[in-house]
C-alpha positions as CSV (number, residue, x, y, z in Angstrom):
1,X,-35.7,3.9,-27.0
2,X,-34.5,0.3,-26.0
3,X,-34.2,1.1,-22.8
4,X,-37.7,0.3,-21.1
5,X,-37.6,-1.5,-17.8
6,X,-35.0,-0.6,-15.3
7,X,-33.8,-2.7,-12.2
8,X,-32.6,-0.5,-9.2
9,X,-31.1,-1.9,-6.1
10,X,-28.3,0.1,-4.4
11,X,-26.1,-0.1,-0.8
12,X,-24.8,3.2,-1.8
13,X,-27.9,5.4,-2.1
14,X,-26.3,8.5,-3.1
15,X,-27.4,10.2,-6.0
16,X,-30.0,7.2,-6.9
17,X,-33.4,9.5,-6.3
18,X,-32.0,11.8,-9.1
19,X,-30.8,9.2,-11.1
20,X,-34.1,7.5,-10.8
21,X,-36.1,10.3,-11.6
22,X,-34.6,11.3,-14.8
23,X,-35.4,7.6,-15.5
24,X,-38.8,7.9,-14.7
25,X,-39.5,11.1,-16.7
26,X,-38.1,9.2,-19.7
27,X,-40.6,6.6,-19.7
28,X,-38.3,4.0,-18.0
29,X,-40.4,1.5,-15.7
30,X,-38.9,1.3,-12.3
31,X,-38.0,-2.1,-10.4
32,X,-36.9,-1.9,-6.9
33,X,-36.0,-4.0,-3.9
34,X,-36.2,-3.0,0.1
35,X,-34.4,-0.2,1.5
36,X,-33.6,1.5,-2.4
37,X,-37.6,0.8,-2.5
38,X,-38.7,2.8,0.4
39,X,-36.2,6.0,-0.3
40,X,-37.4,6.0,-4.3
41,X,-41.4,5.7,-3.3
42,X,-40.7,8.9,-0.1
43,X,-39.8,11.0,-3.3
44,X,-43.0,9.4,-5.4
45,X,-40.9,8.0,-7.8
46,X,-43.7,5.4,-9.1
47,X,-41.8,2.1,-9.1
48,X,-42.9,-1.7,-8.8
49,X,-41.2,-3.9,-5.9
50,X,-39.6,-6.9,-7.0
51,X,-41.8,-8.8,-4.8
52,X,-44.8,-8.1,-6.7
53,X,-42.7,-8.6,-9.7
54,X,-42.0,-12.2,-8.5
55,X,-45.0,-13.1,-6.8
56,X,-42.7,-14.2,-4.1
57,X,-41.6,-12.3,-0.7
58,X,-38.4,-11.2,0.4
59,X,-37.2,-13.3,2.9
60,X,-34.5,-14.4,5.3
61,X,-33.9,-10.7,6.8
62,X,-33.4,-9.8,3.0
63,X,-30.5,-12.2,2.0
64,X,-33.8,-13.2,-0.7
65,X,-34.9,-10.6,-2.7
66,X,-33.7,-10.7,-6.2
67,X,-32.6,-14.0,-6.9
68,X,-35.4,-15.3,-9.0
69,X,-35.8,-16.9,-12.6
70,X,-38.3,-13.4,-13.2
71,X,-35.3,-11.6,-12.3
72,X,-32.5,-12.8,-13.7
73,X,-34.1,-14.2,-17.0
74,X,-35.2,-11.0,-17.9
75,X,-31.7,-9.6,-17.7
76,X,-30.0,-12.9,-19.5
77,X,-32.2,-13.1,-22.5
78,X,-30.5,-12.4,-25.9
79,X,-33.1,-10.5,-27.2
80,X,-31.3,-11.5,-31.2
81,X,-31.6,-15.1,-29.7
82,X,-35.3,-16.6,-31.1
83,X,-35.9,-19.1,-28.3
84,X,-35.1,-16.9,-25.4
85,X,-37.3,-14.6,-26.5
86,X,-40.2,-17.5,-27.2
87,X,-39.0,-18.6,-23.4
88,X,-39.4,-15.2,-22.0
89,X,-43.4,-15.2,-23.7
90,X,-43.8,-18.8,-22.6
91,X,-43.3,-18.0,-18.8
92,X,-44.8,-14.1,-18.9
93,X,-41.4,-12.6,-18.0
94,X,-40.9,-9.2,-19.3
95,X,-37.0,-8.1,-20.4
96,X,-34.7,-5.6,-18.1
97,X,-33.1,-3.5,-20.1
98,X,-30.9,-1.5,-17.1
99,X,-29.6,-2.7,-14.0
100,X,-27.8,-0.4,-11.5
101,X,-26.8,-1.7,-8.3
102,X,-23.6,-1.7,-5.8
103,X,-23.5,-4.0,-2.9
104,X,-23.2,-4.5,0.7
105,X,-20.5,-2.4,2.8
106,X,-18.1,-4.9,3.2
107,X,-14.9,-3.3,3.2
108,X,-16.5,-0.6,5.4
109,X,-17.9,-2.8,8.0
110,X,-14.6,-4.6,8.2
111,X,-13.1,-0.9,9.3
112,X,-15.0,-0.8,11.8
113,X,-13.1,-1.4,15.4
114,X,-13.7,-4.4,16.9
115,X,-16.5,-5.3,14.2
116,X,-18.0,-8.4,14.9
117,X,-17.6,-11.7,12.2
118,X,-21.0,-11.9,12.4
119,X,-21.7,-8.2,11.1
120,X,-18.9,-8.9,8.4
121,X,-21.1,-12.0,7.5
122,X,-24.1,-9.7,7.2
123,X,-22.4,-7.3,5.1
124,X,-21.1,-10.7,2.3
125,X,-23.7,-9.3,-0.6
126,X,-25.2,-12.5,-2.8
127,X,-27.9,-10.8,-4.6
128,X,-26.1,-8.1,-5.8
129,X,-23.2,-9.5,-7.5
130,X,-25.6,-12.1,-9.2
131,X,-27.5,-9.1,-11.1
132,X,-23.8,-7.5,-11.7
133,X,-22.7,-10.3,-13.4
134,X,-25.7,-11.0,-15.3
135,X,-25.9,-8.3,-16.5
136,X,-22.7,-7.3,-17.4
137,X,-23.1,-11.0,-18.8
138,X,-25.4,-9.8,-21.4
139,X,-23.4,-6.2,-21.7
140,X,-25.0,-6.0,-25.7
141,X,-28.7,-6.2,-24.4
142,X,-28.7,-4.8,-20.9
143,X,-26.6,-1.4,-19.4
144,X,-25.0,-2.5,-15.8
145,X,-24.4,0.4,-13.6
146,X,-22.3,-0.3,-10.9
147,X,-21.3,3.5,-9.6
148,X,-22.7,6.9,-9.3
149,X,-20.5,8.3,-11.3
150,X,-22.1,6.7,-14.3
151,X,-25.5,8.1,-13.8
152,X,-25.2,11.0,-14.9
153,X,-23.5,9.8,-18.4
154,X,-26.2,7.0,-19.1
155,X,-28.7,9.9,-18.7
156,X,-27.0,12.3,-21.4
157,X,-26.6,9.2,-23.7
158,X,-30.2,8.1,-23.4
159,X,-31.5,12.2,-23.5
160,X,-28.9,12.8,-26.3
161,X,-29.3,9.4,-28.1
162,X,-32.0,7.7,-27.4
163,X,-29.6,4.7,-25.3
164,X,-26.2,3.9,-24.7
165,X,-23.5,2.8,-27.5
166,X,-22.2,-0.1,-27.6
167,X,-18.7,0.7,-26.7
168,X,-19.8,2.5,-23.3
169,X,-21.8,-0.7,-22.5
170,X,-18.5,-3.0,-22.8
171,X,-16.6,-0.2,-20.4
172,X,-19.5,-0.2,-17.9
173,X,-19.6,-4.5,-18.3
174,X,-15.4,-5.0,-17.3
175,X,-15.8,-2.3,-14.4
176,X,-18.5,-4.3,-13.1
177,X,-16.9,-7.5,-13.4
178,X,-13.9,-5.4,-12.0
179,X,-16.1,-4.5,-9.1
180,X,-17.4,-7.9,-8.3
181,X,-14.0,-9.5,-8.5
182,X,-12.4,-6.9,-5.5
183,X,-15.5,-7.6,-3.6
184,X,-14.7,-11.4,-3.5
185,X,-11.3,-10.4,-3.0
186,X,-11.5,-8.3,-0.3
187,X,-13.9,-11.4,1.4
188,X,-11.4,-13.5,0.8
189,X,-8.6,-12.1,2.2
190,X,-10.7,-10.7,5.2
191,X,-11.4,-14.6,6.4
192,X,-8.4,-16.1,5.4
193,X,-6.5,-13.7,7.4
194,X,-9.1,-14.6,10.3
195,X,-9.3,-18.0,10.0
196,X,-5.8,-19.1,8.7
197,X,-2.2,-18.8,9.2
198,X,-2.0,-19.4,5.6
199,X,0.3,-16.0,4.1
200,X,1.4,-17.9,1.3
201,X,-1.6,-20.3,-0.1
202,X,-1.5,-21.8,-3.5
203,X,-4.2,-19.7,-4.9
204,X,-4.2,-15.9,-4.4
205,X,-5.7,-12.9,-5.8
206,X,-4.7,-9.2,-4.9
207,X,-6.8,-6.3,-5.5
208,X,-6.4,-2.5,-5.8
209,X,-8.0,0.5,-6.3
210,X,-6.0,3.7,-8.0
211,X,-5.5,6.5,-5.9
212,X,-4.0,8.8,-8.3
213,X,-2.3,8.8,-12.2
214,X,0.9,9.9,-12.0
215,X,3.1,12.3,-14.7
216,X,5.5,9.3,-15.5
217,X,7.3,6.4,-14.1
218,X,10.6,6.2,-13.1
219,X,11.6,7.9,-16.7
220,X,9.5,10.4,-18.6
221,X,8.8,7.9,-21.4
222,X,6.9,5.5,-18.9
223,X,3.0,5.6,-18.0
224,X,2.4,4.7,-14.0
225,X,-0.3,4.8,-11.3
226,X,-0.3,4.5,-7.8
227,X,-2.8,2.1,-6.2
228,X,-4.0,1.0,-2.9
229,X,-3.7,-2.6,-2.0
230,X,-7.2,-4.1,-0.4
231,X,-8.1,-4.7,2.2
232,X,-6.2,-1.5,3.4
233,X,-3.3,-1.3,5.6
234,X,-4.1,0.0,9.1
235,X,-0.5,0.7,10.2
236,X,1.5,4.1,9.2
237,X,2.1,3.9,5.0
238,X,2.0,5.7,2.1
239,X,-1.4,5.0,0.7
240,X,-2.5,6.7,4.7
241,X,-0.4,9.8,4.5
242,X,-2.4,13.4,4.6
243,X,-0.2,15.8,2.6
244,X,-0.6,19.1,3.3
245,X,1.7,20.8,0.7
246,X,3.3,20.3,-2.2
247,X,3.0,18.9,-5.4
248,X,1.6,15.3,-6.0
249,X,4.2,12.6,-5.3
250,X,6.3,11.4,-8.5
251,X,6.5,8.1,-8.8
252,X,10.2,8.0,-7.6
253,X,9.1,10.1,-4.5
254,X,7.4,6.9,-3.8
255,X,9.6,5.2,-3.6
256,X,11.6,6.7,-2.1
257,X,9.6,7.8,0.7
258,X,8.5,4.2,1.4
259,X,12.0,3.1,2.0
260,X,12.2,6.5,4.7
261,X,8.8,5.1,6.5
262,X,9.3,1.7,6.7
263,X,13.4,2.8,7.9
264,X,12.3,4.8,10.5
265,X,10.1,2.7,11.9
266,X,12.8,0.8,13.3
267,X,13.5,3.4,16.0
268,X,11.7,4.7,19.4
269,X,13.6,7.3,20.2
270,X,13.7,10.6,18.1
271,X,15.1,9.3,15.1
272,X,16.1,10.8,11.3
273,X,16.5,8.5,8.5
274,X,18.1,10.5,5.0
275,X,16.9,8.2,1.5
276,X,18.2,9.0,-1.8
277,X,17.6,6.7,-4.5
278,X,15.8,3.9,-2.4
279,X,18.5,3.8,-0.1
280,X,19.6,5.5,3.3
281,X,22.7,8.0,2.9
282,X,22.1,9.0,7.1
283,X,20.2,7.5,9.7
284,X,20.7,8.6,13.2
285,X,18.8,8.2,16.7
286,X,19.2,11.3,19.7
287,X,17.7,13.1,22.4
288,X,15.7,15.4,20.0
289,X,14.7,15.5,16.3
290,X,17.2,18.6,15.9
291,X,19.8,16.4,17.0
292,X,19.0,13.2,15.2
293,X,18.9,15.4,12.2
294,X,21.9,17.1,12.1
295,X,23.7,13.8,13.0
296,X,22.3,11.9,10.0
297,X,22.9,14.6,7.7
298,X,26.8,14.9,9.2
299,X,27.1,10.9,7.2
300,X,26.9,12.6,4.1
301,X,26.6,16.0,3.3
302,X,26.1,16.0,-0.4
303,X,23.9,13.0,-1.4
304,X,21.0,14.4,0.9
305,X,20.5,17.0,-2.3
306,X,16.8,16.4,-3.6
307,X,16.4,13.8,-1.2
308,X,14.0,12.0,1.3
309,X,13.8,12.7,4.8
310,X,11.5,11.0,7.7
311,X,11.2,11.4,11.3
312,X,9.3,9.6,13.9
313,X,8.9,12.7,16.1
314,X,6.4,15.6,15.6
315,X,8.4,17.9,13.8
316,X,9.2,22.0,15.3
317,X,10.6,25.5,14.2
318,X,14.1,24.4,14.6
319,X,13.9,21.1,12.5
320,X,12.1,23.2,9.6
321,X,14.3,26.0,9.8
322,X,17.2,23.4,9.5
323,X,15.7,21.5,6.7
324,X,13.9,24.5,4.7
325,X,18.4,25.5,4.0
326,X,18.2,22.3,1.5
327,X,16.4,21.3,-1.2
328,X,14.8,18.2,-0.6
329,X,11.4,16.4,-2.6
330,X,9.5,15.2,0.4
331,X,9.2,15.7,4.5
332,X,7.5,13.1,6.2
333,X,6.9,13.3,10.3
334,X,3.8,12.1,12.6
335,X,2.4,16.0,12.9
336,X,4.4,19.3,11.9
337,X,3.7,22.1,14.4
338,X,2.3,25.4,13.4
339,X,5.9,27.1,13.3
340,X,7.2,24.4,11.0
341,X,4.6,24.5,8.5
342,X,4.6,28.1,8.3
343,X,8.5,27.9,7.2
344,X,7.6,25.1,5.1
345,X,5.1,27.3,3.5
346,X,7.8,29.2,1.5
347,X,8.8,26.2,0.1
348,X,5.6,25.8,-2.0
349,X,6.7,23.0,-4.0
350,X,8.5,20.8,-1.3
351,X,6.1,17.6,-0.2
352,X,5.0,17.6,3.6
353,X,3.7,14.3,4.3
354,X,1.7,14.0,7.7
355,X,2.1,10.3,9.0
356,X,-0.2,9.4,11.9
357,X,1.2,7.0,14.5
358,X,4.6,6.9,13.0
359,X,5.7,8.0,16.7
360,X,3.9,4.9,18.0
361,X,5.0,1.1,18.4
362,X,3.2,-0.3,15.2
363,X,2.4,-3.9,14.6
364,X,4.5,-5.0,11.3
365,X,3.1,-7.8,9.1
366,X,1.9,-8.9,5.8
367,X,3.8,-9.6,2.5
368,X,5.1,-7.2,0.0
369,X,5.2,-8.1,-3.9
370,X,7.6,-7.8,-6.2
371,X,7.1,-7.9,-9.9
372,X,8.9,-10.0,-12.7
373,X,7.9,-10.7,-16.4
374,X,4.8,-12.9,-16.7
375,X,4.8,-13.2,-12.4
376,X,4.9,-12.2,-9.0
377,X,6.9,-12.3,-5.9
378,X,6.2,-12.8,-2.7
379,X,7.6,-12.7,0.8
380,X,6.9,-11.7,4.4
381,X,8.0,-8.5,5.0
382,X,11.5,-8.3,7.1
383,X,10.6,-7.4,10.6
384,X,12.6,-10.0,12.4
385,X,15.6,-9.1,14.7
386,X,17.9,-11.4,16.3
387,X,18.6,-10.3,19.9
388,X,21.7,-10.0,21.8
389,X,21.2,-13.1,23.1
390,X,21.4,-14.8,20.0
391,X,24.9,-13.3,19.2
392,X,28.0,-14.7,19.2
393,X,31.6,-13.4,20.1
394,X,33.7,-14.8,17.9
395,X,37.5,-12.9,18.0
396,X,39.8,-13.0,21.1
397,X,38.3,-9.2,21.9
398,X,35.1,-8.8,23.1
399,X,33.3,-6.0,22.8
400,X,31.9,-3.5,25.5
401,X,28.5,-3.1,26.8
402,X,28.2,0.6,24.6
403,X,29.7,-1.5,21.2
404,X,26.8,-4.0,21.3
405,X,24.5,-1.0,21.9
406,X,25.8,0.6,18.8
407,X,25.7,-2.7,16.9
408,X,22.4,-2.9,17.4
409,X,21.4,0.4,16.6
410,X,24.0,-0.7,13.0
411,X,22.0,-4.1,12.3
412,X,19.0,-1.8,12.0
413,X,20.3,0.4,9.8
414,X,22.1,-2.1,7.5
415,X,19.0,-4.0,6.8
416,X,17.5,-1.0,5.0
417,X,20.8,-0.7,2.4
418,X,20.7,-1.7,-1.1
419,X,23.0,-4.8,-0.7
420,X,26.0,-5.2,-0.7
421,X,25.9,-2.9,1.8
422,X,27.7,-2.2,5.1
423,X,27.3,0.6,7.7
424,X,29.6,2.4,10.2
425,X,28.6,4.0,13.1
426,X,29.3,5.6,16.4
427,X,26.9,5.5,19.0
428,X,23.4,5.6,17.4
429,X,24.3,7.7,14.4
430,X,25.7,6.6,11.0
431,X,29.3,8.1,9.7
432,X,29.1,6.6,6.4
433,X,27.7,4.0,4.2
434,X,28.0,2.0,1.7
435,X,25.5,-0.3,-0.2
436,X,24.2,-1.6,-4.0
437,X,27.6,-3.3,-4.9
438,X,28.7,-6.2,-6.5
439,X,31.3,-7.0,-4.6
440,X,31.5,-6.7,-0.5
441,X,34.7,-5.2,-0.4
442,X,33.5,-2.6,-2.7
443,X,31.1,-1.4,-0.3
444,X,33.5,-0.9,2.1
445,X,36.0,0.8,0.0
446,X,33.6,3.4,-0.8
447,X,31.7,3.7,2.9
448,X,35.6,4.0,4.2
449,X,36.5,6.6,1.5
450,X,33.3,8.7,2.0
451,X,33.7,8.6,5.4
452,X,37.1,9.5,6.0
453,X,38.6,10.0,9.6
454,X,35.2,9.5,10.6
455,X,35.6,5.6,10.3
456,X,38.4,5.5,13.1
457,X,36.7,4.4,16.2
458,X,33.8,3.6,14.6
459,X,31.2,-0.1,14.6
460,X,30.8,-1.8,11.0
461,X,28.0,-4.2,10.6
462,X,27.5,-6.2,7.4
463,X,24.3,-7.3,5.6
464,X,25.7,-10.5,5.0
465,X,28.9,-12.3,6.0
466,X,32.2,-11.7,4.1
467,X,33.6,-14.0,1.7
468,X,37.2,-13.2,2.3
469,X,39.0,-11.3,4.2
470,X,39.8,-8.0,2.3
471,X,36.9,-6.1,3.5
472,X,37.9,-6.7,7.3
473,X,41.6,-5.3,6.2
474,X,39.9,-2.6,4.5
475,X,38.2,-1.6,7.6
476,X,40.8,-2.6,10.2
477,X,42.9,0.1,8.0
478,X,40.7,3.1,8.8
479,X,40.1,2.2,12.5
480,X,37.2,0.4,12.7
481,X,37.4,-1.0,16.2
482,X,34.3,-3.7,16.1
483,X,31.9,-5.2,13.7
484,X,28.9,-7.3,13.0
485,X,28.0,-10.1,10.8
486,X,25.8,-12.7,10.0
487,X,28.8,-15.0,9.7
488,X,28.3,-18.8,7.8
489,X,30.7,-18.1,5.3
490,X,33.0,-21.3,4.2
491,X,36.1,-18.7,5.3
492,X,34.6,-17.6,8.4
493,X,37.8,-18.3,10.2
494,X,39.6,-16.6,7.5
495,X,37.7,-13.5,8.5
496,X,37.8,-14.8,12.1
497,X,41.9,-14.2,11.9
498,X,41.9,-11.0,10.3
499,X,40.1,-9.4,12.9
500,X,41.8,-10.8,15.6
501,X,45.0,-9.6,13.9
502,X,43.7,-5.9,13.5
503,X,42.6,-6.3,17.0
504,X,38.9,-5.8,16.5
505,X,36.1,-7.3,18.2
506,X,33.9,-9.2,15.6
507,X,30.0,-10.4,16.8
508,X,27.8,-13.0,14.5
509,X,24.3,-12.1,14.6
510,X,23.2,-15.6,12.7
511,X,21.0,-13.1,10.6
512,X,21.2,-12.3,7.4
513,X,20.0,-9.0,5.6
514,X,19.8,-8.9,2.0
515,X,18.0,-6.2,0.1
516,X,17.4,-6.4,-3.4
């Protein structure tokens, strides 16, 4: 049996005294350090301390316990290598055939509220990922374990064969390395974000951990995952949803709902925001979720069909009895009362996805990635909102008190449309919309087609300014009485004319909305 001498120093202390004893009871020779020391020795696991071991003490409240030529020379010797092996009888240091150890709660302390950066300091393990990376180092001589889930398959292999093959001892060696690098990387994202404005620095590592596989991709022929960014993000997101019921969450239902969360979190009051295909086909804002419901859905009454819906209010009877008439993938709301979830419950398939704080004021920041062959993307996520202040009146019209309202309420919307897009509205509800064209105009041919005699009376706000004038005639031509833009086009008075032709009252924001 090569496995002789074993090296046991855990955080995590769950499931080691098991782990440790089936160890024992093969013949292995324990090695142990402090805490994973005292809770071995209470179940009379014979064991030797590493200070013993060393002939030197821990010290420094325990920052030095293992790291020691004793130590880590008996993990890094080759044992095919002649003169390591000479060295190691030389200087009376005996080989360690097994090291399992996980290290300091970092990313758990830094949960914590209002944890101290002198506990997070504390909680910065240097022992541990020394011994990790040694031994996962010297992955053909020495078995790293790194979780508990492993200790119950090194003890089959070593009861079933004597020691661990070689191909389980390279899987063990990269999820260490694994293990160690998100460590650092959580570390180092923790302080940078503390100490430093610096979102954008010119080297920068992300880490994630998996929370599930999923069945495919976006098309049945392509292998996906869904994985948590670290550190985590405290504000409402997917990777914090509890879902109650339903099936797991395709990868498309993703997504999808993504776009729905981070839409309605644009809105206080009870809001409904409609996504199909990563973009909104109904948004609307109202006195009650009911309300804000049955005016978003009133934009579009067919694309809705296996769609998306979110809401930023706890969700009622009337809403699910409204809702349960469709077939849609995925609910998502702050809470669900008792009535709702019981009408839900015939739907056994249909995804409700329980979003706390999604009814509160959130704090927005942070970058999201996008990915590109042989790189990655980066940006600051698009929170920022010009005010009214900023605005400028630009046609002979000016428009009322209630029109700038809605045009705020539109700017909102628009920002969340595949671009090209444009959005109509009337009051705080959407009556059509158009996005993901190539051509401005052609947004607005569609919006205005779907929307019908809806348009007349209605606000259109743009996503970016319009190169000519033919989308303003287009609009002017179903009664659209006012619209927003960013403006800055080389034509601007072009477009300037138009609407003062059509008699429309034209705003630009000086903000620009693109969404690729």
């Amino acid at each position: 049996m090569r496995v002789k001498r074993a090296l046991i120093s855990v955080s995590d202390k769950a499931g080691v005294t098991n782990f440790a004893q089936k160890l024992s009871k093969l013949g292995v020779e324990i090695i142990s350090t402090g805490g994973t020391a005292k809770e071995l020795s209470s179940k009379n696991i014979p064991l030797i301390e590493v200070s013993k071991l060393t002939g030197f003490p821990e010290m420094l409240d325990g920052r030095v316990k293992t790291l020691h030529p004793i130590v880590h020379a008996g993990i890094l010797a080759r044992r095919d290598e002649k003169n390591h092996m000479e060295s190691l009888i030389q200087q009376n240091i005996r080989t360690i055939d097994l090291v399992a150890c996980n290290l300091y709660p970092f990313e758990d302390t830094i949960k914590k509220p209002k944890v101290s950066i002198e506990d997070a300091i504390e909680n910065i393990d240097i022992g541990g990922p020394a011994l990790i990376r040694a031994a996962a180092k010297n992955y053909s001589d020495v078995i790293i374990v790194t979780k508990k889930e492993q200790y119950d398959e090194v003890i089959d292999f070593l009861n079933s064969q004597g020691d661990v093959d070689l191909k389980t001892r390279k899987k063990y060696a990269i999820e260490a390395f694994s293990h160690t690098a998100q460590y650092d990387t959580i570390i180092s994202t923790y302080l940078r974000n503390l100490w430093t404005t610096d979102v954008l620095p010119d080297e920068n590592t992300i880490t994630m951990r998996k929370i599930q596989d999923m069945r495919y991709g976006e098309n049945p022929h392509q292998k996906a995952a869904f994985y948590k960014i670290l550190p985590p993000v405290s504000e409402p997101c997917l990777t914090n949803v509890v879902q109650p019921q339903g099936k797991e969450l395709s990868y498309n239902n993703i997504l999808d709902s993504d776009c729905a969360i981070e839409c309605i979190k644009e809105f206080r009051n009870p809001s409904c925001v409609i996504i199909k295909h990563a973009t909104p086909c109904g948004i609307a804002s109202a006195t009650t979720p009911l309300k804000a419901w049955n005016d978003a859905y009133a934009t579009d009454t067919y694309s809705p069909f296996g769609g998306i819906v979110s809401f930023n209010k706890t969700i009622g009877g009337d809403v699910a009895e409204e809702l349960s008439k469709l077939f849609l993938e995925v609910i998502i709301a702050p809470d669900f009362g008792k009535d709702a979830i019981s009408i839900f419950n015939k739907k056994k398939n249909l995804r409700i996805l329980k979003l706390k704080d999604l009814d509160k004021t959130t704090q927005r920041s942070g970058l999201v990635y996008r990915t590109v062959v042989g790189g990655v993307l980066a940006q600051e996520r698009d929170t920022y909102l010009t005010s009214q202040k900023e605005w400028k009146i630009v046609t002979k019209k000016k428009p009322s008190k209630e029109e700038l309202e809605s045009m705020e309420f539109a700017v909102k919307c628009v920002k969340h449309v595949k671009s090209n897009s444009v959005v109509f509205v009337k009051d705080t509800r959407t009556v059509a919309i158009g996005g993901g064209q190539t051509a401005r105009v052609d947004a607005v041919w569609i919006a205005t087609n779907k929307g019908k005699e809806n348009i007349k009376g209605s606000i259109m706000a743009s996503d970016a300014f319009f190169p000519f004038r033919d989308a303003v005639d287009v609009a002017a031509k179903s009664g659209v009485k006012a619209i927003i833009q960013p403006g800055g086009s080389i034509r601007d008075k072009e477009v300037i004319d138009a609407a003062d032709e059509h008699g429309i009252s034209m705003v630009f924001s000086g903000q620009r909305y693109f969404r690729h």
